[in-house]
Every structure is written in C-alpha cells, then in structure tokens.
C-alpha positions as CSV (number, residue, x, y, z in Angstrom):
1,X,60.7,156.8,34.1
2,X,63.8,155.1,33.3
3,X,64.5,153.6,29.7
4,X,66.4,150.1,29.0
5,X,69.9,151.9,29.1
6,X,72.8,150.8,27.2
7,X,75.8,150.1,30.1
8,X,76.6,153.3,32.0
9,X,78.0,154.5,35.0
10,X,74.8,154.8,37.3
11,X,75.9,152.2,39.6
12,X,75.6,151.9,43.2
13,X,78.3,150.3,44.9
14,X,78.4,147.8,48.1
15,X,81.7,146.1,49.5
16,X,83.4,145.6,53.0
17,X,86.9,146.4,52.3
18,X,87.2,142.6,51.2
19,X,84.8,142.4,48.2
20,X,82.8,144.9,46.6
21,X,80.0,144.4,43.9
22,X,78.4,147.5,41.6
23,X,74.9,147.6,41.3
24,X,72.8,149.2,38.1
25,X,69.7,150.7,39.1
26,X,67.8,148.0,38.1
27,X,68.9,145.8,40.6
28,X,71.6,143.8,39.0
29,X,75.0,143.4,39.9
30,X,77.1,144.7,37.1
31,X,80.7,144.1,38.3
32,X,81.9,141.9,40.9
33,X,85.2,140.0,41.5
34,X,85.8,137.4,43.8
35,X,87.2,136.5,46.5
36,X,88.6,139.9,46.4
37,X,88.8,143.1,45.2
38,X,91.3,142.3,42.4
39,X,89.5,139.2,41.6
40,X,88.3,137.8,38.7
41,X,84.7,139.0,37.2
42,X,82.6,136.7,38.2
43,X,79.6,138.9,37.3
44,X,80.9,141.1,34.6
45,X,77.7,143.0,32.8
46,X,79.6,146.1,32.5
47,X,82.1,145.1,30.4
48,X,79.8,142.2,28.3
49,X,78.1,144.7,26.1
50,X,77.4,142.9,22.4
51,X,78.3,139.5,24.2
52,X,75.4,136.6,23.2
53,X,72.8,136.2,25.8
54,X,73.5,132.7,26.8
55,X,77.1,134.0,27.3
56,X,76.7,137.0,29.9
57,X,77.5,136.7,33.5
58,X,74.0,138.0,35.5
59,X,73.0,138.2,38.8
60,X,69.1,140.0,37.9
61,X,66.4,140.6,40.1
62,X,63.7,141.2,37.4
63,X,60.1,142.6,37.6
64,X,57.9,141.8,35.3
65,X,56.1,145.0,33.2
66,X,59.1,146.9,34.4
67,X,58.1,150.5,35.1
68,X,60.5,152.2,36.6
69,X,62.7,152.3,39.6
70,X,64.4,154.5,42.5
71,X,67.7,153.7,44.0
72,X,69.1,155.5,47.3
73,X,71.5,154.5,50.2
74,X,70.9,154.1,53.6
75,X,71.8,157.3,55.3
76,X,75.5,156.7,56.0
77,X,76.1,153.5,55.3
78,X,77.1,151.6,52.2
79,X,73.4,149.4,52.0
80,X,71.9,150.2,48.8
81,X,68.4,150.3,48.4
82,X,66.6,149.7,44.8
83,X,63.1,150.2,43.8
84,X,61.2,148.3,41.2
85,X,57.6,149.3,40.1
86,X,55.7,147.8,37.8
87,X,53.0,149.4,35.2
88,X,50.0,148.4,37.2
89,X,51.8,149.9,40.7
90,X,53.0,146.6,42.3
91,X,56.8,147.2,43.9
92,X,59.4,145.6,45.4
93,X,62.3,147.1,47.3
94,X,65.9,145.0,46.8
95,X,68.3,145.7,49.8
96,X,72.0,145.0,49.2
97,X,75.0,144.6,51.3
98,X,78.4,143.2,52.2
99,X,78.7,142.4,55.8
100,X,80.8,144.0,57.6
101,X,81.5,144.4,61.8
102,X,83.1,143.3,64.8
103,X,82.4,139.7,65.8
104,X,84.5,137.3,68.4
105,X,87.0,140.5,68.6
106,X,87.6,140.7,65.1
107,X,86.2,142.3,62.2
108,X,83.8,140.0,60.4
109,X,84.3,140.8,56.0
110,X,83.3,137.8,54.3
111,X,83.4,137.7,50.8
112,X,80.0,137.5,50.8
113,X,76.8,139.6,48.9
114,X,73.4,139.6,50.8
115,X,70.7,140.6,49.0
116,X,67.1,141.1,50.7
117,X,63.9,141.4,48.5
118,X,60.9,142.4,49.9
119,X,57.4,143.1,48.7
120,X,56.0,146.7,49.2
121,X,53.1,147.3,47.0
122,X,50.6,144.3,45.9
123,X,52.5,140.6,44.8
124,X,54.8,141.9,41.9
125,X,55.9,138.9,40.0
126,X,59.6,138.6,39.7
127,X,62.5,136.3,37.9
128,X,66.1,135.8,39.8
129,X,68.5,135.0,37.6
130,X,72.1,133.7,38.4
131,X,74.8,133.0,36.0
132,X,78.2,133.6,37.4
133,X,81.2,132.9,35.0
134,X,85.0,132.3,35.6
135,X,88.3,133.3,35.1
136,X,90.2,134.4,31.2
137,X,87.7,132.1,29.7
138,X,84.7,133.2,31.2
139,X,83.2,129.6,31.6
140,X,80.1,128.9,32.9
141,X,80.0,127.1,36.6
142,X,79.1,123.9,36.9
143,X,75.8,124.1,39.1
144,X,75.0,121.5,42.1
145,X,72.0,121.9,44.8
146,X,70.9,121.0,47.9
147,X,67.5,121.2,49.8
148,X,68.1,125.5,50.7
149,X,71.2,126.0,48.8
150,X,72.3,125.9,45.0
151,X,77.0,125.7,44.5
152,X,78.1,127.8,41.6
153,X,81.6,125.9,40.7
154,X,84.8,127.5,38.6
155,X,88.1,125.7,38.3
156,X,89.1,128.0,41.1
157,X,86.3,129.4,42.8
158,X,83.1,127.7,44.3
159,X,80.8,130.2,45.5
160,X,77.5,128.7,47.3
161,X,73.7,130.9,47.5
162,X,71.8,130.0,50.6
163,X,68.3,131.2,50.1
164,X,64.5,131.0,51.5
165,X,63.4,131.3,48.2
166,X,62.1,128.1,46.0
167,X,65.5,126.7,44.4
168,X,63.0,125.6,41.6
169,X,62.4,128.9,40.7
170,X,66.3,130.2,40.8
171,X,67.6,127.1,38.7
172,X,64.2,127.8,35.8
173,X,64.8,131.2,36.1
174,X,60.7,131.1,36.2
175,X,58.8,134.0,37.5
176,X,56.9,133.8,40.4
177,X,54.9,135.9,42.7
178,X,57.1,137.9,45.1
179,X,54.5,137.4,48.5
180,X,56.8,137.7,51.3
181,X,60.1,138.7,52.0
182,X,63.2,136.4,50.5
183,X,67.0,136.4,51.4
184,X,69.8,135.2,48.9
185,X,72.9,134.7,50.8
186,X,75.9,134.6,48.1
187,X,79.2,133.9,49.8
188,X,81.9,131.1,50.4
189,X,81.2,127.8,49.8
190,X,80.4,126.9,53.3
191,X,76.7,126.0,55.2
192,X,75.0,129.3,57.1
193,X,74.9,127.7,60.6
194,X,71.2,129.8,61.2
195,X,68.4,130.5,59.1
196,X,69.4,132.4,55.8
197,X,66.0,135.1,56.6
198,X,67.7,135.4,60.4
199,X,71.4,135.4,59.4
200,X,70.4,138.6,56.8
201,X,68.7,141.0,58.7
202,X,71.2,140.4,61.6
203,X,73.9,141.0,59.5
204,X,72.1,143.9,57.7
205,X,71.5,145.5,61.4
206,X,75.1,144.7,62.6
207,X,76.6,146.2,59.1
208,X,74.4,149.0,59.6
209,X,75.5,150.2,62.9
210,X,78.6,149.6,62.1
211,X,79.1,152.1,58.9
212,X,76.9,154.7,61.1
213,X,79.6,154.6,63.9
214,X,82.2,154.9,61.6
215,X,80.8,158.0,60.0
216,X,79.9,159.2,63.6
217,X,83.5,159.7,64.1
218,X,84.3,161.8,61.0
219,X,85.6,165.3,61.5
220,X,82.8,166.8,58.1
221,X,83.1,170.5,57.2
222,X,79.7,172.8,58.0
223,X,78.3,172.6,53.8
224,X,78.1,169.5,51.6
225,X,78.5,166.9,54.3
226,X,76.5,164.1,52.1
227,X,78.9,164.6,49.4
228,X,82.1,164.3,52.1
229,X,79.9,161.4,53.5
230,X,79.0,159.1,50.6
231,X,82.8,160.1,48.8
232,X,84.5,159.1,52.6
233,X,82.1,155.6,52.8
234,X,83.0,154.8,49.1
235,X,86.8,155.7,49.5
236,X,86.8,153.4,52.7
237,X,85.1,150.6,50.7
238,X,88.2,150.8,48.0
239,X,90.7,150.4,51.3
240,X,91.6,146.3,51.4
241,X,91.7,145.8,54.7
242,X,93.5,143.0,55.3
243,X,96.8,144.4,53.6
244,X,96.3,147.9,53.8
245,X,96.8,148.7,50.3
246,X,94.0,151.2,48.7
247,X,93.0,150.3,45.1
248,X,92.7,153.2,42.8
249,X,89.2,152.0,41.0
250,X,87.1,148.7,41.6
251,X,87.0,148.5,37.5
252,X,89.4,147.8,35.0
253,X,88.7,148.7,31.2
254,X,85.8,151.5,31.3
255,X,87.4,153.9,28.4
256,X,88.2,157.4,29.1
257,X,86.7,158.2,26.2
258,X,84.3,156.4,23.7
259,X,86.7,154.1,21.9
260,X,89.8,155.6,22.3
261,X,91.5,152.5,23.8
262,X,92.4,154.1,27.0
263,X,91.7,151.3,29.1
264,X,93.3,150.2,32.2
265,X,93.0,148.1,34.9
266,X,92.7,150.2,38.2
267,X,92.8,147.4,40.5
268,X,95.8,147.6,42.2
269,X,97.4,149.8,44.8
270,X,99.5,153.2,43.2
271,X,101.4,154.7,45.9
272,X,100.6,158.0,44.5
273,X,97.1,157.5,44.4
274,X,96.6,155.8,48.0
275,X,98.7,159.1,49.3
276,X,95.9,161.5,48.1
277,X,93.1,159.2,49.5
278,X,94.6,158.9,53.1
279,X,95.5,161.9,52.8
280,X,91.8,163.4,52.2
281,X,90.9,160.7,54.9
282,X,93.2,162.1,57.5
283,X,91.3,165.7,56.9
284,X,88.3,163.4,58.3
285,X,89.7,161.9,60.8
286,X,89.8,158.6,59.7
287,X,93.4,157.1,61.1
288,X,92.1,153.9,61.3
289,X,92.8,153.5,57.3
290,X,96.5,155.7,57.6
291,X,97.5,153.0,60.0
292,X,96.7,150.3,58.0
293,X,98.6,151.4,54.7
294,X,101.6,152.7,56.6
295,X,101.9,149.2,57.2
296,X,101.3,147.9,53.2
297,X,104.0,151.0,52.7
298,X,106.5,150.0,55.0
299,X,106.4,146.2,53.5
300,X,107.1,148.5,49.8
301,X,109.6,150.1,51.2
302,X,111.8,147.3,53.0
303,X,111.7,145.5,49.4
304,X,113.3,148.3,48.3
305,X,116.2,148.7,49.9
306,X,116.8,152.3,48.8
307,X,116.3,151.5,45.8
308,X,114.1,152.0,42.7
309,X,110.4,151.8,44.0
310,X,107.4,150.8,41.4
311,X,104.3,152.8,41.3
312,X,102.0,150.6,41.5
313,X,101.6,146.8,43.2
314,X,99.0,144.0,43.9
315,X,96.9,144.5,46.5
316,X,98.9,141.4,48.4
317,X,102.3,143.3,47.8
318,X,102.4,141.7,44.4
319,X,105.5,143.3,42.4
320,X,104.4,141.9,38.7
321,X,100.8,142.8,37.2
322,X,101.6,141.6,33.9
323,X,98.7,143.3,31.2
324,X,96.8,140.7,29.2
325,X,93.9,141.3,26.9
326,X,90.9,139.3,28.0
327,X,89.3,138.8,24.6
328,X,86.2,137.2,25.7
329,X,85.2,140.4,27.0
330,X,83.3,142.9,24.6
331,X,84.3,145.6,26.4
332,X,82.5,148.9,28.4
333,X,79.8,149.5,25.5
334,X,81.5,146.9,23.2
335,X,84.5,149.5,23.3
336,X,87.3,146.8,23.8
337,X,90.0,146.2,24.6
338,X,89.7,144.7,28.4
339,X,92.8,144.5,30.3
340,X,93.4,142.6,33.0
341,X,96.8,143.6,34.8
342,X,98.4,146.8,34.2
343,X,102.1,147.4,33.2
344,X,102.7,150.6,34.8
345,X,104.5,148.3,37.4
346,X,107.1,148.2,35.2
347,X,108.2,152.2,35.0
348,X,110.0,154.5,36.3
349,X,108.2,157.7,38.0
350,X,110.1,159.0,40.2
351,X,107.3,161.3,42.1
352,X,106.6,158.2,44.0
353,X,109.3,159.0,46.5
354,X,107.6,162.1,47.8
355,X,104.2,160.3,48.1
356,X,105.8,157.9,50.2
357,X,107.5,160.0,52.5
358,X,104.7,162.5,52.9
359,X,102.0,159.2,53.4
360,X,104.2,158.8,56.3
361,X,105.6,161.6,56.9
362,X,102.6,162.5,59.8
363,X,103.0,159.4,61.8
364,X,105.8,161.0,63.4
365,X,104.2,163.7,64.7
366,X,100.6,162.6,65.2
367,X,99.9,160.9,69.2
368,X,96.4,159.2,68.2
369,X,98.8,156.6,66.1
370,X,98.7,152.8,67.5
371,X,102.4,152.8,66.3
372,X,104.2,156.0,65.8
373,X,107.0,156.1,63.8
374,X,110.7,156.1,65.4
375,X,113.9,156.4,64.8
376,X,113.8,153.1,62.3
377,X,111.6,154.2,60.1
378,X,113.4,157.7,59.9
379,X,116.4,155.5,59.0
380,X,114.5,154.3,56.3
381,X,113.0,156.8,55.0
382,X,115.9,158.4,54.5
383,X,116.8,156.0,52.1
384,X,113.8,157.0,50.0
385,X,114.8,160.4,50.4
386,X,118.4,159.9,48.8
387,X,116.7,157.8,46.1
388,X,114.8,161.2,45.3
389,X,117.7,163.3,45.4
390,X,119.6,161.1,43.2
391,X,116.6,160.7,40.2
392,X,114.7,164.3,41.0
393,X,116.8,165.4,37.2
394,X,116.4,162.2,35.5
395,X,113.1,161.6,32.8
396,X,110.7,159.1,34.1
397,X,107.0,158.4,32.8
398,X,105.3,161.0,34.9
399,X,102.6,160.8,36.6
400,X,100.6,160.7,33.8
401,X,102.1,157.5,32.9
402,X,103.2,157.9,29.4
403,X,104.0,155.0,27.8
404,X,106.7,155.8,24.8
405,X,107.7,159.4,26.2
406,X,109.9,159.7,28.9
407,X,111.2,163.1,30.1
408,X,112.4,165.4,33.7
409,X,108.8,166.0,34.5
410,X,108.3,169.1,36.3
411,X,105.9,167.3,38.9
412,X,108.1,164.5,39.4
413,X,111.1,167.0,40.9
414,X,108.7,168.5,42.7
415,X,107.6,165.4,44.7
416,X,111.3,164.8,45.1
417,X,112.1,168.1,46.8
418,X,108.5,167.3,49.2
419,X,110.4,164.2,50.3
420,X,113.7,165.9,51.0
421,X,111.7,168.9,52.3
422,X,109.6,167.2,54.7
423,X,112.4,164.8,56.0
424,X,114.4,167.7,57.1
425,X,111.1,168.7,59.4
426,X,110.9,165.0,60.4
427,X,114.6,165.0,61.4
428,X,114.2,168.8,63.2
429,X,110.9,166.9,65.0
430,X,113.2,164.0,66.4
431,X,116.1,166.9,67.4
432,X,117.9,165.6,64.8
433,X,119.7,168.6,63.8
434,X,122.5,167.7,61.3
435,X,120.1,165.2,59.2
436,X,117.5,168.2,59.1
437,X,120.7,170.5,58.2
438,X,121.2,167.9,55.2
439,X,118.1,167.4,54.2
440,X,117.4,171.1,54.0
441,X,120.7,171.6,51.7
442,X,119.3,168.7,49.9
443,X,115.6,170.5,49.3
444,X,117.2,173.6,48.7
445,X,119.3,171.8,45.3
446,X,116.2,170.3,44.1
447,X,114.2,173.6,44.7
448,X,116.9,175.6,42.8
449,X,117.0,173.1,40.2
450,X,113.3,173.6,39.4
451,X,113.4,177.2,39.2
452,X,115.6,177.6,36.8
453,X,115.4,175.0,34.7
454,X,111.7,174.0,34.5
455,X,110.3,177.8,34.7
456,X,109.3,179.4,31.6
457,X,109.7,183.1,31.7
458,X,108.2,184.0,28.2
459,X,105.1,181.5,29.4
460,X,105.0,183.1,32.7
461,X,104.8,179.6,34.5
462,X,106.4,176.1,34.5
463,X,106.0,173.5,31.9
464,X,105.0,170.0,32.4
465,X,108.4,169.3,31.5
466,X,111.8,170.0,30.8
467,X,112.7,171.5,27.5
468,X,108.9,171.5,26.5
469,X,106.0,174.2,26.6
470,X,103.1,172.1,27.3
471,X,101.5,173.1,30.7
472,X,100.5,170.4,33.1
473,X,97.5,170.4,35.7
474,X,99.9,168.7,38.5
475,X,101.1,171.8,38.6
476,X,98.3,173.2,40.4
477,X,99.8,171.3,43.9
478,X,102.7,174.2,44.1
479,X,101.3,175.5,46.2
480,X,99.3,173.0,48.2
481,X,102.6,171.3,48.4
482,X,104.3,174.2,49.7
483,X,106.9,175.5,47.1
484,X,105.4,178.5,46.5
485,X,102.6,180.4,48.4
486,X,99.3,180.8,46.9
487,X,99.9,184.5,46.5
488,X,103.4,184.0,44.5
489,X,104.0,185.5,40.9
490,X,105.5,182.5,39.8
491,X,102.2,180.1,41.2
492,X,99.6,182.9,39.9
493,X,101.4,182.8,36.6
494,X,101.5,178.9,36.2
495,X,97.7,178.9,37.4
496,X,96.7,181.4,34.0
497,X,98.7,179.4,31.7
498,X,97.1,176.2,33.2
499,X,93.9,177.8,32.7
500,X,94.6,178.9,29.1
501,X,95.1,176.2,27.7
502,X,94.0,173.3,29.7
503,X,90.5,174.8,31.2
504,X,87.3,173.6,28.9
505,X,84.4,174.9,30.7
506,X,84.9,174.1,34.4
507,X,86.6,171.1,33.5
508,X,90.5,170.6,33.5
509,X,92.3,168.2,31.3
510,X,95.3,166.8,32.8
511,X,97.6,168.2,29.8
512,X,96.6,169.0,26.0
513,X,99.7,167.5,24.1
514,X,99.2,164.5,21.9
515,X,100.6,161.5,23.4
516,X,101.0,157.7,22.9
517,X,97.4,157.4,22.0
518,X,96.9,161.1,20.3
519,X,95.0,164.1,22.3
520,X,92.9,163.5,25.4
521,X,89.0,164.3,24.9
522,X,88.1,164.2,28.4
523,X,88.6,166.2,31.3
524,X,90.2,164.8,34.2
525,X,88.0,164.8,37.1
526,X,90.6,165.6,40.1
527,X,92.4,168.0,37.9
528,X,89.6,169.8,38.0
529,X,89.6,170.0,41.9
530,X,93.0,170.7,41.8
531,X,91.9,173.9,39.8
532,X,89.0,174.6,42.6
533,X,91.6,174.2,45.4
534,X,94.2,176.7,43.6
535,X,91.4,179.2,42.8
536,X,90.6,178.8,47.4
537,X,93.9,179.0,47.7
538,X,94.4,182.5,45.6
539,X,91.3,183.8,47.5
540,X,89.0,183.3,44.8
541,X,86.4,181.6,46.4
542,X,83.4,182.4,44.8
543,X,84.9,181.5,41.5
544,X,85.5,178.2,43.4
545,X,82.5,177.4,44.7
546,X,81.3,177.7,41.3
547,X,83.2,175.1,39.9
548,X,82.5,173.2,42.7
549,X,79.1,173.0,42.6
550,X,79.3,172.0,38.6
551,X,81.4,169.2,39.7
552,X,78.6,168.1,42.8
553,X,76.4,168.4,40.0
554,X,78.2,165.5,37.6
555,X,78.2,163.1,39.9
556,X,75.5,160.3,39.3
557,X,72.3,159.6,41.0
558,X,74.5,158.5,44.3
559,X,76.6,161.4,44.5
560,X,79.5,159.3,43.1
561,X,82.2,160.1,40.0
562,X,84.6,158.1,37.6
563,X,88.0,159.2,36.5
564,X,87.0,161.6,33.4
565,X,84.1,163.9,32.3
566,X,83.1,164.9,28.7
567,X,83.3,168.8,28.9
568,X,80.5,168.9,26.0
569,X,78.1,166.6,27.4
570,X,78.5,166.1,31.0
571,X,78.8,161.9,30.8
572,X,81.1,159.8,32.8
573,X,83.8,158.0,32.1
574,X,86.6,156.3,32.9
575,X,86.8,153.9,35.7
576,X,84.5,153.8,38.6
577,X,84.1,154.6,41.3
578,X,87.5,156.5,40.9
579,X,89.3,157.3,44.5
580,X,91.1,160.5,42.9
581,X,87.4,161.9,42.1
582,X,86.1,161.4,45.6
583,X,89.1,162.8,47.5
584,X,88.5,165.5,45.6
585,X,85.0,166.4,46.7
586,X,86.6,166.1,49.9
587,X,89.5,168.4,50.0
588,X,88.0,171.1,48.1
589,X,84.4,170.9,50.6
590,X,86.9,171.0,53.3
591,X,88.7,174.1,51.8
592,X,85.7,176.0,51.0
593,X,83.6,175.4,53.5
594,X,82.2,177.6,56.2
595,X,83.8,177.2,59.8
596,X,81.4,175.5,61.9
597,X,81.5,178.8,63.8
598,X,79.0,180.2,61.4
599,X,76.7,177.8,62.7
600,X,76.4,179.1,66.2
C-alpha cells in the first residue's frame, strides 16, 4: 500500500523527443513544460510543494477511497501504465503517452499528452482535474469550451483537451462513475480531425511499434538488458529532435541535497554531458541520435570560429540562459530557490574542447553515417583543437562548475590533450601525415605538462587541480580516455586516493572540498560508475559487479535515477531523470557483462 507521499522522485516519465511530461504513481502529471522540452511549467506539482491549493498547477486522475496503486511500462516502450484501486477492489488502469512515429514520411512528435483511462475491476468513481498555469507568474488559463473540447489559454500558450468524456464533469471537477473507457487528448490548440477514442488507440498502437522497433535495433549486452533498455528509451526521450541538442535533465530546481540551495536548471544542452550520452548510445547502436547532434555541434562550433566555446546552450542553439529566480514557485519539498535559466553559459571550462572533438571524432571513421565527416570539418576541428592547446594550462570553472573558484583543473587538461590526441588519429585516418605529426607533438606537450605538474608523488595520484591536494572523481576517465592504461602505477595510485577519500559506501562524491556553497552531502551518481568502470578496467570485476548491483538497486520503481544519492539513506535527489545516471548503467552493463558467447 502506498501512503499520501510528500513530492519525490518516483516518477514515470513519457515524452517524444519534443515534449515530455513526469508522472507520480498516482497518476498525475507532476512536471510538464510546453511546447517543448525547455518550456515553461505548465503542470509544475513537483516543485509547488507548500503552495495554496487553489494555486497549484494539476492534471489528476483521482479515485475515490484510494487504496493503492501499481505503475509499470510497457515492455520497451516509453507508455506508462498506472493502477488505481480502491478499498472495496474497484480499479482503473490510466495509460499515458506522447505520440510518436512516422506519418506522410516524416516523423509525427506533437506536443501533445494522451492519456487513456479504462475501467478494469467494477465502476470505480473517479475526479479529472485540470488546472494548467503559465509562464514566471504562474497564472491561471483562462478556460473556453466547446461541444467535445475544453481551450486552456496563457498569454503565450493555448493548449486545447479533446475528450469523450462529459466536459461537465472536467470543468466541476465532480466525480463520476468511470463505466467505460475515456480518452483525453491534450495537445495544440487545433481540432482532432477523427474521433478522440479512435485517434488514441491508433496513436497508442503506432507509438508503440514504433519504440519496439527502435529497441529492436539496439546492440544490449547478455545481463541487465531492462536496465540498458528503460536507461536507452529514457536517454532517447531527453534527445530534442528537431535540433539535435540532448538536455542534461527534464527538471530544473530538484536540490542535491535537502536545502542546500544547489539548484539548477538542467534544461539545456552541455556539450560535455550530450558527449557521454551519445557516447553510451553509440555502444548501442543507436546513430540515429549521433547524427542528429553532430549537426546541433557543428552549428556550436561555426559560431565559434576557433574561438572560446560555452558549455552549455539552449536547446534551439540559444547562446544566453540568463538565471532568474521564479519566486512563485515553493520549490522541490518547499526547498526553494527555483531557477529558471542557468548561468554556467557564461564560463569558462575549457574540457569542452575534447568533448567536442571526441563527439565527433567517430564520424570519420564510421560508414553507417548518412554524412561522414570530410576534409571541412577536419579543417574545423582543428580549430577546436588549437583552442585546447592554447587554454589546456589556464584555470577555468571545471567541470564541476564552480562558481567563485577558478583553477588549471586536472580534468580539464586532460580533455585538451583527448582533443589534440584524437585529431592526430583523425588526420593519420585521412593520410594526413604532417597534421597527425602536429597534432601528436601537440598531445605529447599537454600530456607532459600533466605529468609533471598536476601528479602528486607524496599522494601517489593526481589532484583535482593544480597546486591543490584534493582528489577529483573525473579522474577515474584516465584511463577510459586513454592516458594511462588500466594497469599503470600512476592510474592504480589515483584510483586509491580517489577511493580514500571520496568513496562513502558504494557511493562516490564528485570531490570532498568545501566549495561555493560549503561540502557536498551527496554522492554523485555517475561518479560512482565511473568508480565501477575503473574497478572492470583494473580487473576487479567482482568488486564491480558489486557496486553495480547497489546502484541497479537505487534506482526507483522504473529502473530510473536522478543526479545524486544520499549514501546514509539511499533517497534520490537531484534532478531527474538525469542523462549522466543512465549512461552510466549503460557503459558499466556493457563493460561487465558476459559475452553473448556464454549464451550458446
């Protein structure tokens, strides 16, 4: 039985790679923005804790002497099924989707949530209740009907429900007797040109097939293939198709840790970020996403010029994200502030060059690709790759983003010695022998530069940063970026001190020091798989395999994760659903998997 639960992270989450709603397990949508994924809120329960009822966004699906209820996807595929019983054993089952498929030879992603609720046990009697609100002021919409449709109006957005259920009942918010099956159709502002009961299951069928297709394709590992599968769906669903970009969370706001004001809006599209999801994508298979954001990267790049490049951008190639406070929001658990906007498109991290020349880095060599890459984009790259020669010794913000700190992180050179590195095999690939000759010399600088200044030899490993002796998790990728190899003393040594001092359980935190809002309390979830991949890598696979299956083991109900983990209690938090934790459970199932060979 589940109790009325103050706002967590059990949310099951539906979208198209347009729009993308998160759904509580008792059938209400607690986050959406619209028209796109970097919308406004226009249902924003998660984040409305402590707000007055008559001022909370809602989109409910209520059973009346609420017993308990069951949620579970449809076997691979984003459709989300919920469960509602009642005490005397009357049910309903809620079926929610986005639409998504080919149609008139292109793909069909409406910004559009279909929700189907059917009656499986007796007549339960239920209550719908819609309140949408819009934009900074969270207003409510002003509400029109016609004969099968009720308009839901904002300043900027009119959003229209097209339903077979009795509009009486919707605009009352009266409960009724649930007798046969009903369809509610949010979506644009337009008519439904066939009957709403028609239009859904067609679409559910269609959306179905399609996501089943997709998955059909996927290159899994042997063990844990619905953990690969839901984390591959779910980082798909954070892809924006249109552009290409990948967001890094569908949230913004959700702490880190209970009140500890480490909340950000995760929105957008980091470079770094969308590298490690295509990257874990590509493992699969999955090109059809790599393709895409090449193209976002290529539009980041040509702005550029060869000069700076910011970590992070709008989802529609958007250079400012200007932060603002949205004060009418309580906040994740009434733990303000909410952000809207994040200004980490404003600094300087340098590691952003390697990410984009490794994101593109196997275009050149892979045959399956629509448009491989050529002799023009090696041109520009190149310019990325001087850019990281010419900052790999200057401070930056780090990955870690630190806001009032800036210093030669350790990580940072070493993304700028990957993109020197792997331009010299891109030049040796295109018989290019005196740019790979240069961009070997080049590597080789940057490499001996990190080796003797950021190595610690009365640590036994490399700091985080220059002139410090703090230990960073990043530096678990030495070796999975190829510096050193797994069996190095200078890899196995940064590995114990990382362990030391960063390890809390079988959870990693990203770094221990106090920083511009004192000492992280959580662990950082793909730290942590960083840690499992390292321990693979060493040959330590049992030990692996351990901490992996604690970490399957903190995902919620829908094998899904957020950003951060309390060691001490197990909870989420952080924002959700966070790509970094999925592409974890990905590389590290693919890593320690058994061959398929072993199946035979």
């Amino acid at each position: 039985m589940i109790r009325e639960p103050e706002s967590n992270l059990d949310l099951g989450v539906v979208g198209n790679c347009a729009f993308a709603a998160l759904i509580d397990r008792r059938a209400s949508v607690a986050w959406a923005c619209m028209p796109r994924l970097d919308g406004d809120p226009v249902f924003a329960g998660l984040l409305e804790g402590g707000s007055p009822e008559d001022e909370r966004s809602r989109f409910d699906i209520e059973i009346e002497g609420f017993d308990r209820s069951r949620q579970a996807y449809v076997e691979n595929t984003p459709v989300l099924v919920t469960s509602l019983r009642d005490r005397e054993g009357r049910a309903l089952e809620v079926t929610d989707f986005a639409p998504r498929f080919s149609q008139f030879g292109r793909r069909f992603r409406p910004m559009a949530l279909v929700r189907v609720l059917r009656p499986v046990e007796g007549q339960p009697r239920i209550r719908i209740r819609i309140r949408p609100r819009f934009g900074d002021a969270r207003r409510a919409a002003e509400v029109t009907h016609g004969s099968n449709h009720i308009r839901y109006v904002g300043s900027d957005l009119a959003v229209r429900l097209t339903t077979d259920a009795p509009l009486a009942y919707i605009l009352d918010e009266s409960w009724f007797y649930l007798e046969e099956p009903v369809t509610l159709f949010l979506g644009p502002d337009e008519s439904l040109t066939r009957p709403v009961a028609e239009t859904g299951q067609d679409f559910l069928s269609a959306t179905t097939d399609h996501w089943r297709e997709w998955v059909r394709h996927l290159h899994v590992p042997l063990e844990w293939q619905e953990a690969v599968i839901r984390a591959a769906i779910t980082l798909k669903l954070c892809w924006f198709e249109e552009t290409g970009a990948i967001i890094a969370a569908m949230t913004t706001s959700v702490p880190e840790a209970p009140h500890s004001g480490r909340n950000w809006d995760y929105r957008y599209c980091w470079v770094r970020d969308a590298y490690y999801v295509i990257r874990a994508l590509n493992e699969l298979g999955a090109v059809d996403i790599l393709e895409s954001y090449l193209r976002y990267v290529r539009n980041l790049v040509g702005a550029a010029g060869g000069g700076h490049i910011q970590p992070v951008s709008g989802i529609d190639l958007r250079q400012s994200l200007p932060e603002r406070t949205a004060d009418q929001l309580p906040g994740y658990r009434g733990m303000g502030p909410v952000r809207f906007g994040n200004d980490a498109w404003r600094h300087v991290q340098h590691d952003v060059y390697g990410q984009v020349v490794l994101s593109n880095a196997q275009a050149f060599f892979d045959r399956r690709l629509i448009r491989p890459m050529d002799e023009r984009d090696f041109a520009r790259l190149e310019q990325v790759g001087e850019r990281a020669f010419r900052v790999h010794r200057e401070p930056d913000a780090g990955l870690w983003e630190l806001r009032t700190k800036a210093r030669v992180h350790t990580y940072s050179s070493l993304m700028c010695w990957a993109a020197c590195d792997r331009l010299a095999n891109i030049a040796a690939h295109l018989g290019r022998a005196e740019r790979a000759a240069h961009w070997r010399e080049r590597a080789g600088e940057i490499r001996d530069f990190i080796e003797e200044e950021a190595w610690n030899p009365r640590m036994d490993c490399y700091t985080g940063a220059l002139g410090v002796e703090d230990v960073d998790a990043s530096l678990l990728l030495l070796s999975d970026l190829g510096f050193h190899e797994a069996g190095h003393p200078r890899f196995r040594g940064t590995v114990k001190a990382i362990e030391s001092n960063l390890l809390r359980g079988r959870h990693m935190f990203r770094y221990a020091m106090e920083d511009d809002f004192g000492r992280p309390r959580t662990a950082f979830n793909i730290c942590t798989f960083w840690y499992i991949d390292a321990l693979a890598a060493m040959g330590e696979s049992e030990r692996a395999r351990e901490h992996f299956e604690e970490m399957l083991a903190r995902r919620n109900h829908l094998g899904l994760l957020s950003e951060d983990i309390d060691p001490a209690t197990g909870e989420l938090w952080g924002n959700y659903p966070q790509t970094y934790s999925l592409v974890g459970i990905i590389n590290s199932a693919v890593r320690l998997s058994r061959p398929w060979t072993f199946a035979r």
